[in-house]
Residue, then its C-alpha position, 0 to 999 in steps of 0.5 A: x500500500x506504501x509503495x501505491x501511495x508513494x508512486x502516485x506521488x512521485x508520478x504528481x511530482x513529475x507532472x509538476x515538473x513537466x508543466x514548469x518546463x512547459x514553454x507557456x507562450x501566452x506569458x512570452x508578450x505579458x513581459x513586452x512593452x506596448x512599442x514592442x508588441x505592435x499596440x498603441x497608446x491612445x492620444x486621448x487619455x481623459x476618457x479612460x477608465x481603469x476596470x479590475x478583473x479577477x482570474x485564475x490564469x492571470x496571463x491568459x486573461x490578460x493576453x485575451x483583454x489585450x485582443x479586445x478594441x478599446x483596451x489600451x493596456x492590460x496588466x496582471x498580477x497579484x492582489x492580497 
């Protein structure tokens, strides 16, 4: 019974492995600034407004936030 225990163990353990070792492209652009990655600041700042989300894979939200029109810039990160 302790060698089923510690072998489903030792297979978790490998599975995290391999997901760090993954190469996850949607953090690739999470680390570009706005001239690198093609987008654009708009010239009118005064009608902008900030909007808060909260998600489990904060990259891909922020990669799917920065696809939208009139997202000017998506940021993510920690809270608490």
């Amino acid at each position: 019974m302790k060698k089923i225990f510690f072998a489903a163990g030792l297979a978790a353990f490998a599975l995290v492995l391999a997901n760090l070792a993954v190469d996850h492209s949607t953090t690739d652009t999470a680390f570009q600034s706005p001239e690198s990655s093609g987008q654009t600041t708009p010239e009118n700042t005064n009608n902008l407004a900030i909007a808060t989300f909260a998600g489990g894979c904060f990259w891909c939200i922020e990669s799917t936030f920065e696809k939208l029109e009139g997202v000017s810039n998506a940021i993510s990160g920690y809270s608490g």
